[in-house]
N, C-alpha and C positions, 0 to 999 in steps of 0.2 A: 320220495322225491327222486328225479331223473332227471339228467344234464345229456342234452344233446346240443351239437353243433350248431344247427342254425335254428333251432327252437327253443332254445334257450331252458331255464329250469322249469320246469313243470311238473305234473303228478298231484296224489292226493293232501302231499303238506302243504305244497302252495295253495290248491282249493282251500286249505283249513285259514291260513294265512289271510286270503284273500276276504273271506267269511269273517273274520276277526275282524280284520280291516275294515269289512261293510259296515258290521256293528256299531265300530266304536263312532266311524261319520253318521250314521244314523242316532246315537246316542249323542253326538256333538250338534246334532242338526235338533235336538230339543229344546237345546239352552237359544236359542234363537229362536225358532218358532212353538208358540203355543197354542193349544188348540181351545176351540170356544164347542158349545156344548149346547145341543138343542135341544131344547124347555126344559131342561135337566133335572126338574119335578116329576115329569111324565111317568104315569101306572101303563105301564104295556101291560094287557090282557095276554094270560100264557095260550101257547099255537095250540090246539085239540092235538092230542097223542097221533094222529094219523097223517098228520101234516109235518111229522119230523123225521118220516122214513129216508134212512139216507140215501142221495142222489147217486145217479149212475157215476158212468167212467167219466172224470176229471171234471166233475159238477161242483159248486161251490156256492156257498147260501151265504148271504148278505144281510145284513139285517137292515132297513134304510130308515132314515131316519125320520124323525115324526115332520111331514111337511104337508103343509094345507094345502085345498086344491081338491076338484071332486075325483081324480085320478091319484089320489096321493094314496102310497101302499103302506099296506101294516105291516108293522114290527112281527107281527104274531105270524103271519101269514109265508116268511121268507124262513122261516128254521129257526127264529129265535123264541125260545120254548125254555121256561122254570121247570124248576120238579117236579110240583103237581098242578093235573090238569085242576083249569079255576084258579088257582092260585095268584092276585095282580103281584108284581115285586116292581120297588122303583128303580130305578138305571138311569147313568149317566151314559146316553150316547154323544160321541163327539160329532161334529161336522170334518168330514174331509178333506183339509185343503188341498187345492188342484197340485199344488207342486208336487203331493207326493205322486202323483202319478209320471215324475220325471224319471225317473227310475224307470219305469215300464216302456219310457219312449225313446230312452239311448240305450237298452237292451233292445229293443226292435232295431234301433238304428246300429245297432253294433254290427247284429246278425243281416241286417243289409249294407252294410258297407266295407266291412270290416274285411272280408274275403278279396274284396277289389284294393283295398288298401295296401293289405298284408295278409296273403294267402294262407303264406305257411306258420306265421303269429299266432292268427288266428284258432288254424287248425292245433296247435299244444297249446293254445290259452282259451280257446271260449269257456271251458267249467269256470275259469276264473273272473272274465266276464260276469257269467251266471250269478257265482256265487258271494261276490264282490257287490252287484247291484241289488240281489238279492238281500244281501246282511243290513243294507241301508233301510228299505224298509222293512226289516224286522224288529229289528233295532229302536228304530224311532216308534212302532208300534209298541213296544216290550215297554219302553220306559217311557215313552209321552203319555201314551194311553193308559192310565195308571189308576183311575178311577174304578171303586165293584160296577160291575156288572151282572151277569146270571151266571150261575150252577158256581157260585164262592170264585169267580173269576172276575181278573178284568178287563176291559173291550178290548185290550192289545192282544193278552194270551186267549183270550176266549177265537178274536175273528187266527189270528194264527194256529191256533188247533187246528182249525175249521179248514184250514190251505195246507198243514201238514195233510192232516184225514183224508184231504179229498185229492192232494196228489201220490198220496200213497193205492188210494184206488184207484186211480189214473195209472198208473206207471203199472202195476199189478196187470189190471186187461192188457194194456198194451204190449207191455212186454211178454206177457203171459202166454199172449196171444203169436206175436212173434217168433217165440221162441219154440213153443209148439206146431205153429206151422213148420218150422224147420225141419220136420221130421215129419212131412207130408208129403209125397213130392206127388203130384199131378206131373205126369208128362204123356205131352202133345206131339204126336208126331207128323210132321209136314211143314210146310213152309208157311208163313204168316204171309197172309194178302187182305187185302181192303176188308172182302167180307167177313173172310173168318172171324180177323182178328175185331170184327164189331158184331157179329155175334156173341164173341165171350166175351165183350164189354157187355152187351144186354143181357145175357145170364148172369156176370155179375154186380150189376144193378140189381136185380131179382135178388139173388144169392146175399144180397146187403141186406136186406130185410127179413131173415133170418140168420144170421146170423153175424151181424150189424155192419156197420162201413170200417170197422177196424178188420175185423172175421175177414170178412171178402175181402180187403184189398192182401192180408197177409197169407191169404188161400191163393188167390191170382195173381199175385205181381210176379214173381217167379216164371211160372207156366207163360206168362203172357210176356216175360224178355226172351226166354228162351226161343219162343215159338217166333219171334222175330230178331232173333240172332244174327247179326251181318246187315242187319238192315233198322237196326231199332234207334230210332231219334227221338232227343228230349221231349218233342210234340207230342208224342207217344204218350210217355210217361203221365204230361200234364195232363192229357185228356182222359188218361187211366184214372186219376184224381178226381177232377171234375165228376165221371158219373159214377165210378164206385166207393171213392172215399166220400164223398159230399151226397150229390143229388138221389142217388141211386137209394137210400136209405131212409126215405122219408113214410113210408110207409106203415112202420109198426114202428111200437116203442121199441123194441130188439132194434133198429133199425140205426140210431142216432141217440147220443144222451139227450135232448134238449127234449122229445116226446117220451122219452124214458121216465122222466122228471114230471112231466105233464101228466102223465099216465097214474104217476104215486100222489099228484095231487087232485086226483080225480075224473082227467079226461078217460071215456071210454078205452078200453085197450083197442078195439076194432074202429076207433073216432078215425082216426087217420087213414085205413083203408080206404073205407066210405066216403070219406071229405076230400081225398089228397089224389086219388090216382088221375085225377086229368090232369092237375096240374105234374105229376109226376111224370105219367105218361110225354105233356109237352115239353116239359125241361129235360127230360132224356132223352127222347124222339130225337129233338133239334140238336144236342151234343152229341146222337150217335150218328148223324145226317152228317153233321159239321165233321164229324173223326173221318168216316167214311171219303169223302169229299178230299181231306188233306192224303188222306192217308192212300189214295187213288193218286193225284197228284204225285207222290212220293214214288211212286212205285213207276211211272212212266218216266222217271227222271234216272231211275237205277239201270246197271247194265244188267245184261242179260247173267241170269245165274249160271255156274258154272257147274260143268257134268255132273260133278260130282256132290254139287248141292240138293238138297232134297228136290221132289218133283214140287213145281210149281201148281199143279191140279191134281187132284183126288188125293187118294194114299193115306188121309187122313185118319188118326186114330189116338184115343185117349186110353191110360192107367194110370189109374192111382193107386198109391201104396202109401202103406205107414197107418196101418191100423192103429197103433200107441196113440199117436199125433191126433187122430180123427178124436179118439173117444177125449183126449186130453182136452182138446179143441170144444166137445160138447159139454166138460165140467167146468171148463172158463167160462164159457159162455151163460151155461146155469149157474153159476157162484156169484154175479153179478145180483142176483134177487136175492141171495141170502141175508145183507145186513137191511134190508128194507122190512121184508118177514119177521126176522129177528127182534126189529125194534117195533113192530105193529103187532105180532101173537103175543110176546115173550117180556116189553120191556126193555131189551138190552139193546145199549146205543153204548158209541164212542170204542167198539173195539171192532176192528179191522179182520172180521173174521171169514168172508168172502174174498179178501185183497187175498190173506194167509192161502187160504186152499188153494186161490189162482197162483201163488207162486209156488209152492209146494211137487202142484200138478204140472207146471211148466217146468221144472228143473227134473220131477220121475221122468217125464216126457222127452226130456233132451236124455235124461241116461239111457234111456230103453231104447231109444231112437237107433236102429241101421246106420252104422256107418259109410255107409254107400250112398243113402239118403241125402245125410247132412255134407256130403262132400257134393253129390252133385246139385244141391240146391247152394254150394258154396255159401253155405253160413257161417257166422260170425257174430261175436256180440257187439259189435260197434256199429251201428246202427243204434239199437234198444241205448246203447251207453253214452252215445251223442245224444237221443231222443230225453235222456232222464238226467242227464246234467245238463241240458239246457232248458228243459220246462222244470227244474228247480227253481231258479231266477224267474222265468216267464209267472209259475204260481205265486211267488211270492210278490212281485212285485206288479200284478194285477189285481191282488188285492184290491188296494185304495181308490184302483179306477174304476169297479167294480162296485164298492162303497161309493163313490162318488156318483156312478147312476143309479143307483138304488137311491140315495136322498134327494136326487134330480124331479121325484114324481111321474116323469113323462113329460115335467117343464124346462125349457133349456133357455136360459137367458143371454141372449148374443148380444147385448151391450143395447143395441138399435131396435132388436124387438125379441118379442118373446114365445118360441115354439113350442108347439103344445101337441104331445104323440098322441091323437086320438082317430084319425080315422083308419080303415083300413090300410088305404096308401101310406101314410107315414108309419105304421105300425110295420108294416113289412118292410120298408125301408132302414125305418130307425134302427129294429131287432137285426136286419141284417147287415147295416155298415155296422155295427159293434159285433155284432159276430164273428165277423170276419180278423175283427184282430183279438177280442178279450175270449175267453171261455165262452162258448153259444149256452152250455144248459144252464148257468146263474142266472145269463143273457137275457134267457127265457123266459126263468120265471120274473124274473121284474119287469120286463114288458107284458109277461100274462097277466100279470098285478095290475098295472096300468092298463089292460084294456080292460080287466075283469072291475076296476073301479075303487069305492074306500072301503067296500063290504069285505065281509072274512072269509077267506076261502077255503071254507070248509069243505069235503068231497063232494057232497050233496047239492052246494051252491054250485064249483064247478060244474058238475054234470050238468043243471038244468040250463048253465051258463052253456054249453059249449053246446047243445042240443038246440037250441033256438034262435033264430036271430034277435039280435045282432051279433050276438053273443058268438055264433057259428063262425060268419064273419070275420071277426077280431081274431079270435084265435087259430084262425086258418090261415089269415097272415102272419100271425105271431112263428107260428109253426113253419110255415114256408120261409121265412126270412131266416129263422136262425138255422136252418139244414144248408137250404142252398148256397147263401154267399158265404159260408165255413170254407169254401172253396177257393175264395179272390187270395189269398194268401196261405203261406205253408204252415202258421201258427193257427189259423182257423178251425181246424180242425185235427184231432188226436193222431189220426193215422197220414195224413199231408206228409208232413217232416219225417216220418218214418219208412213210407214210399219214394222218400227223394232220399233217405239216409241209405236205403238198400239200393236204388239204382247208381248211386255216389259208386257207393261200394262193387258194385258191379262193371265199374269201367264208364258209366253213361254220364256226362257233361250236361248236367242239369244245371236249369236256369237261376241266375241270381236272386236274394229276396224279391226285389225290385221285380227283374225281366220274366219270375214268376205272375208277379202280381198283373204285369203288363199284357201277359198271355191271355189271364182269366178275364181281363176287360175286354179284350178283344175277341174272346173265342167263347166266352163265358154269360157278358153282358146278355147277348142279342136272344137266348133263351131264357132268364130270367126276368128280361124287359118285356117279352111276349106273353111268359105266366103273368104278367102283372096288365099288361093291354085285356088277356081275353078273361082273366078270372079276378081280379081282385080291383082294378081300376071304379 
């Protein structure tokens, strides 16, 4: 614990404190609310061993509950899998009352408001935020949810495993990821102007899809402040976001979790190529058109540079260093397939042994690393340490919203009528307004559930599913919706919050939750609205 003047006591005992604290309200919010339990007879048929491969970076599998309806999804089909294949076991699933989802929506509103409130609070108290809202729904999971369920668990500790596991692989690439970049340094010689600087946005769009939207944006966000030093505005930033942390990655499963996930559940690895590049092409085109355009603006508004600033034309030239970083860079990036493999050759599930290597190899990474390197890329762990004490809370307490659309079927009942996610417009829509604030790859697969229908989605049914219309169709918006609008907010997507943690950190006045999200409507909409006029309408 640490006492500071006007941030008062904070550090890791108050987080502990704070996490107790969630606890015990979460364990007091039992004795009041009790949960009711759907068909609580029900034999869920166990998932085929190939359907339990674990999901990429920050993916999280849901299991939903048994609900009627010709779109209503299977237990079996979302990772909720017995010990042997064939084997029925009965279960008590609960239903999820909406209020737990109030936890996930005054941590969203904390982390937008909270800065404008009280800046400097804020900044020595968010873990405690986190881990405070967090504990609430753990808590009430731990002890409401008390009923067996599968593998000698019950549906509290089983779906919280499941949000430990899956933000331990989360936090692993990412940080992994970051921390290894640190010891890469790309540098750009010459001054940043309209074009340049939208060229290496369109190389890294490219650059995302091998080596995904977290890879490229912690490869380029660096090179891409620098190279506009004296001149770089938050606009920048966002639009850096928009096509290499979001759009830019739609490509390949490497590209994005939500196609990563689709891919283990049996869309082609090369589906996405073949189906996705016009709409890809349009929604980056139109965001590199749109950066180009500000970013021209911008530049006629500045004074003239001064002698001694770089030349404004030609001069230009790249090196990259940090061999360690690079190769470190390609073992994160391969460790990602290993507990999928693992649990599909071998059997072994539930042990985090792709997370391990990722961290392992980002911390040899950072020893080996040039100290010349990591000073001139000014790095820091704070960033990664903001990024993983605030999606502690964010994982845990999207849980239940998460459960709560996975039992929804694709039917949403608004009091006055009842919505039903079935054509390709609402499919792309649906999958992408909830992308945009819970997890996109869970996001995913229960809207792929829901286009793909009550069938089980075994690899063989996907493939023929995603190979033919309508089938094509459906999941072309499924897949469009949860890449693209990952971008309308900084929670949307893994690498967002971590591109605005690093330009924080580097001196740049990035926009609020809020006047982020207000940018992407305004700067974001008009190419997403046009993928959806020429291809999916």
């Amino acid at each position: 614990m640490s006492f500071k003047q006007k941030g008062g006591v904070h550090g890791p005992l108050v987080w502990v404190i704070s996490l107790v604290i969630g606890l015990l309200v979460g364990g007091l919010l039992t004795t009041v609310i009790t949960p009711t339990y759907a068909d609580p007879g029900a034999v869920v048929p166990e998932a085929p061993h190939e359907s339990r491969a674990a999901p990429a970076e920050g993916s999280e599998q849901h299991a939903p509950l048994s609900v009627t309806g010709e779109h209503a999804p299977r237990q079996a089909d979302t990772g909720v899998a017995a010990d042997h294949a064939g084997h029925a076991a009965p279960v008590q699933t609960p239903v999820i009352p909406i209020f737990l989802c109030v936890p996930f929506v005054l941590l969203l509103m904390s982390i937008a408001l909270m800065p404008f409130i009280n800046a400097k609070v804020w900044h020595h108290h968010f873990p405690d935020f986190s881990f405070f809202l967090g504990g609430v729904t753990v808590g009430y999971y731990l002890i409401q949810f008390s009923l067996p369920y599968h593998h000698d668990m019950t549906y509290g500790v089983y779906q919280m495993m499941h949000v430990g596991r899956e933000y331990i692989a989360f936090i692993a690439l990412v940080g992994g990821l970051f921390v290894a970049s640190g010891g890469v340094l790309i540098d750009i010689r010459g001054r940043g102007r309209p074009l340049v600087n939208t060229l290496l946005l369109a190389f890294g769009a490219v650059l995302a899809n091998v080596v995904g939207t977290t890879g490229a944006s912690m490869l380029l966000i660096r090179p891409f402040m620098r190279l506009n030093a004296g001149r770089l505005r938050a606009i920048h930033i966002v639009l850096f976001i928009f096509i290499i942390s979001n759009c830019g990655g739609s490509l390949t499963p490497i590209g994005d979790p939500p196609l990563y996930l689709g891919y283990l559940k049996g869309v082609p690895f090369f589906w996405t190529l073949i189906h996705l590049v016009p709409m890809w092409a349009t929604a980056v085109g139109v965001l590199l058109v749109t950066f180009f355009v500000i970013d021209s603006v911008l530049e006629r508004r500045e004074p003239p540079p001064q002698p001694e600033a770089p030349p404004a034309t030609g001069g230009y030239s790249v090196r990259i260093r940090g061999t360690v970083g690079i190769m470190a860079l390609a073992v994160i990036i391969g460790a990602v397939f290993v507990d999928p493999f693992l649990a599909e050759q071998f059997g072994i599930e539930g042990i985090p042994v792709g997370p391990a290597i990722q961290v392992v190899v980002a911390l040899l990474a950072h020893k080996l690393a040039p100290k010349e390197i990591l000073t001139a890329n000014e790095f820091t762990f704070f960033p990664v340490k903001e990024v993983g004490l605030l999606f502690v809370g964010i994982f845990a307490t999207m849980a239940p919203a998460l459960g709560y659309l996975a039992q929804s079927g694709g039917q949403f009942d608004l009091g006055f009528t009842v919505l039903k996610i079935q054509s390709p417009t609402a499919l792309y829509f649906g999958t992408g307004s909830l992308s945009a604030f819970l997890d996109n790859a869970p996001t995913y697969a229960n809207f792929l559930q829901i286009a793909f229908g009550s069938g089980e989605m075994t690899k063989q049914a996907v493939f023929e599913f995603v190979m033919h219309p309508p089938g094509a169709e459906l999941t072309r918006a499924v897949s469009l919706g949860a890449v693209f609008f990952g971008a309308y907010t900084y929670i949307g997507n893994g690498p967002n919050f971590m591109v605005k943690a690093i330009a924080d950190a580097s001196g740049v006045k990035m926009p609020s939750f809020f006047g982020y999200s207000l940018r992407a409507i305004l700067f974001l909409s008009p190419a997403l609205l046009l993928v959806w006029a020429i291809f999916i309408r």
